[in-house]
C-alpha positions as a printed Julia matrix, in Angstrom:
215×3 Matrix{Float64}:
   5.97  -10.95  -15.33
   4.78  -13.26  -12.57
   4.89  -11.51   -9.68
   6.46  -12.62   -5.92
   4.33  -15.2    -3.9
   5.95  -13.26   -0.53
   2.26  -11.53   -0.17
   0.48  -14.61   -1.17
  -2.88  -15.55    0.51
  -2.32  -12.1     2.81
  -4.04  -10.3     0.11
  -7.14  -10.08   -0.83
  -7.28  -10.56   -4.4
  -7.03   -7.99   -7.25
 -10.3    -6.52   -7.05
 -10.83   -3.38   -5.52
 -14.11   -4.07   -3.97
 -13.42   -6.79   -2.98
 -10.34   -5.7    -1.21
 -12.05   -3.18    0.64
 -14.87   -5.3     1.74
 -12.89   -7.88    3.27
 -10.03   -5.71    4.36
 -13.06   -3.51    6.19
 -14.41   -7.06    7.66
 -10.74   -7.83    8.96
 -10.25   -4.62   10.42
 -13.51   -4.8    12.33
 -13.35   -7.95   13.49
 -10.09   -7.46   14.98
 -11.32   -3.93   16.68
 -13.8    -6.55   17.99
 -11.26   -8.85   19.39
  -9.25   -6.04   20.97
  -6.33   -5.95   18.17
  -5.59   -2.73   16.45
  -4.93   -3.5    12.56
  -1.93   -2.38   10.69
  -2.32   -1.2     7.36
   0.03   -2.69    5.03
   2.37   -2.53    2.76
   1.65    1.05    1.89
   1.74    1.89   -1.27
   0.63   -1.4    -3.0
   3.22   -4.44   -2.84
   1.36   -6.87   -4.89
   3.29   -5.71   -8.2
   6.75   -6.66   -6.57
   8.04   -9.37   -8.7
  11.11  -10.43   -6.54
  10.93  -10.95   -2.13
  11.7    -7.75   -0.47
  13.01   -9.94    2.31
  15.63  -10.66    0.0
  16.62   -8.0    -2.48
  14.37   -4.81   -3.6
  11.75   -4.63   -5.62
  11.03   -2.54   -8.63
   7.61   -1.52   -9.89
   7.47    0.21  -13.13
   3.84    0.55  -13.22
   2.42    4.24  -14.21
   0.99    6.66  -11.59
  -2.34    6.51  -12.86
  -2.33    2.71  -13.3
  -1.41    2.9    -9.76
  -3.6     5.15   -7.98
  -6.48    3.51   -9.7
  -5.45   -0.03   -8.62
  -2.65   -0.51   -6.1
  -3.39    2.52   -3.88
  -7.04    2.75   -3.95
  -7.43    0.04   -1.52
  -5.46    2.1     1.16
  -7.13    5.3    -0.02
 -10.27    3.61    1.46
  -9.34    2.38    4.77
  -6.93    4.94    5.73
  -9.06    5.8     8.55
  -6.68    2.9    10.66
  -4.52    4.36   13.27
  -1.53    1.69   12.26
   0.08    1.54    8.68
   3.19    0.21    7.91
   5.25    0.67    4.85
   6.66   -1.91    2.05
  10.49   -2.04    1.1
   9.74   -0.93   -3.14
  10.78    1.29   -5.63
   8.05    2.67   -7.48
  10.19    4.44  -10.55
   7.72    6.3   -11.94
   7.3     8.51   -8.53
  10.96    8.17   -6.96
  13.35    6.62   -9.33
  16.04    6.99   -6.49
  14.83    6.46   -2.93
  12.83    3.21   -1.87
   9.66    4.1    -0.68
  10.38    3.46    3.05
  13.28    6.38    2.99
  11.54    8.3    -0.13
   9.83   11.76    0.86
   8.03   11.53   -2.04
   6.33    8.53   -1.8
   5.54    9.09    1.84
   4.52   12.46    1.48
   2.76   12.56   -2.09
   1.32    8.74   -2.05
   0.66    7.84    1.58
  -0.09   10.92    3.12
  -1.44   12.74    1.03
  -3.06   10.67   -1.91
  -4.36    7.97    0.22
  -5.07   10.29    3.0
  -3.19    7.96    5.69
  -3.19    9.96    9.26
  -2.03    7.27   11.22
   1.22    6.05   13.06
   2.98    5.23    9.98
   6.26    2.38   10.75
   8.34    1.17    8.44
   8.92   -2.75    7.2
  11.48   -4.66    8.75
  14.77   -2.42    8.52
  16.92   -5.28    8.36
  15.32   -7.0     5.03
  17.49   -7.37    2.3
  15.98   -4.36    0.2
  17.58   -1.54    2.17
  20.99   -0.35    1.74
  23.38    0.93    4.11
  23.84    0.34    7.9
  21.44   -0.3     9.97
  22.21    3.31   11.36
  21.49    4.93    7.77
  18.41    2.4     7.27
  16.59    3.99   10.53
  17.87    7.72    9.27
  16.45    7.65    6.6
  13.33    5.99    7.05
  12.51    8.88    9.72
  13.44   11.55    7.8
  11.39   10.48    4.77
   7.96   10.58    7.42
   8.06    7.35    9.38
   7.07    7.82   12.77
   8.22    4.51   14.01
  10.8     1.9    12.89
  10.51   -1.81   13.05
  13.41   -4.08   13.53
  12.75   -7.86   14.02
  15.22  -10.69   14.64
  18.28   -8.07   15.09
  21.59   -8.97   16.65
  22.58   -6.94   19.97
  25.51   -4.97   17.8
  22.6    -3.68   15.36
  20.14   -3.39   18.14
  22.51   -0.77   19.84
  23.42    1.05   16.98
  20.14    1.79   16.43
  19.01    2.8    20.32
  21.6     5.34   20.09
  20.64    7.24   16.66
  16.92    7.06   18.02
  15.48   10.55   19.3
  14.24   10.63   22.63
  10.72   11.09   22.24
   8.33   11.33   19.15
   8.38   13.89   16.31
   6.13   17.09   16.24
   4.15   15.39   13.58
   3.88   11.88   14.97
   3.32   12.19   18.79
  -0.3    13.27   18.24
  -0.93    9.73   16.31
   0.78    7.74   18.77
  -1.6     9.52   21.47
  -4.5     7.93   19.27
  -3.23    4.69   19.3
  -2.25    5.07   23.03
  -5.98    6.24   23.79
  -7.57    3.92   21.1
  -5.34    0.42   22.91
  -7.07    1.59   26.12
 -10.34    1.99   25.01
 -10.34   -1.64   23.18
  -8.41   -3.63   25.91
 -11.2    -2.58   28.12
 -13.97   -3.53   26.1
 -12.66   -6.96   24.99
 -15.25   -9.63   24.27
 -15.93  -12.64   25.96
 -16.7   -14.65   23.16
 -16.67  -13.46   19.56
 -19.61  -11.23   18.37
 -19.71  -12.89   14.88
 -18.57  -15.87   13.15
 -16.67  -15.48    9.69
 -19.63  -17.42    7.89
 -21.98  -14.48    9.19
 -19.24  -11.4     8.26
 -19.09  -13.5     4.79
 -22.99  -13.2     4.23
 -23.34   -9.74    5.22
 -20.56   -9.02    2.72
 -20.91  -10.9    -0.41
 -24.53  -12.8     0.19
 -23.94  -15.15   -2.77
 -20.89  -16.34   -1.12
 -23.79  -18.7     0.68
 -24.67  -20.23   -2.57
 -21.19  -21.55   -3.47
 -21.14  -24.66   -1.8
């Protein structure tokens, strides 16, 4: 089926190497700029036929279809210190739990199949996709292995219901990754460029050299 044009032109394509190249390039030249990358959306959410904004997706894709394709991009740049989750339902690893509140896919796929060791936040808490309260939304998204939880464009009510349910200070687990990112922020915002150290034509021809040719 055709899949959802919600991604769109924020992927790369479907080609692995080519993924990695450019998402490597990306990453880079925002390290450059003084911008930490986020990783995203972890697992894979180019399969999602239907807008997680507005109701969740369902990917019925095998696991070995999927760690070949999907994940394997991830796999090779989870050295970034940021990674955010998508709002999905991959059925043939957690036919139950969307992969924002599912154990399994956090555990088995992001942590440990891709290898992801960064802050880990979830998508948007108050898209469509999730069930429940905004209360059960943050929960569970914590107790599956988020370390942080975004909310965007929330009304004060939600915003409030939230800030109470919130623990006072990181997990066990995540506050070593936030110290990264804490450390890692520092380090770049005090190394910023004056001027940028490469144009895109240049990161293009280092990458794919017969990109030159094409015009």
């Amino acid at each position: 089926p055709e899949t959802s044009n919600v991604i769109g032109d924020r992927a790369f394509g479907d080609d692995v190497e080519r993924i990695v190249a450019l998402g490597r390039a990306v990453m880079d030249g925002l390290d450059m700029g003084g911008v930490l990358p986020v990783l995203k959306h972890m697992p894979g959410h180019g399969r999602a036929t239907v807008d997680s904004h507005d109701e969740l997706p369902r990917i019925d894709s095998d696991k070995d279809t999927l760690r070949q394709s999907d994940f394997e991009p991830f796999k090779q740049l989870n050295d970034a210190l940021l990674g955010m989750t998508g709002h999905l339902l991959f059925s043939a690893i957690d036919e139950v739990a969307v992969s924002t509140c599912s154990k399994t896919v956090i555990g088995d796929i992001i942590r440990s199949h891709i290898g992801f060791d960064g802050v880990l936040m979830s998508d948007d808490i108050s898209m469509s996709a999730l069930a429940g309260d905004m209360r059960a939304r943050v929960t569970g998204a914590l107790k599956a292995g988020c370390d942080m939880v975004l909310h965007c464009n929330g009304a004060m009510a939600e915003m409030q219901a939230i800030a109470e349910i919130l623990p006072s200070k990181p997990s066990i687990d995540a506050a070593p990754r936030i110290a990264r990112v804490d450390e890692a922020l520092a380090t770049l915002q005090s190394d910023v460029p004056k001027s940028a150290r490469k144009v895109w034509q240049e990161i293009m021809a280092d990458i794919f050299p017969e990109s030159q040719n094409a015009l």
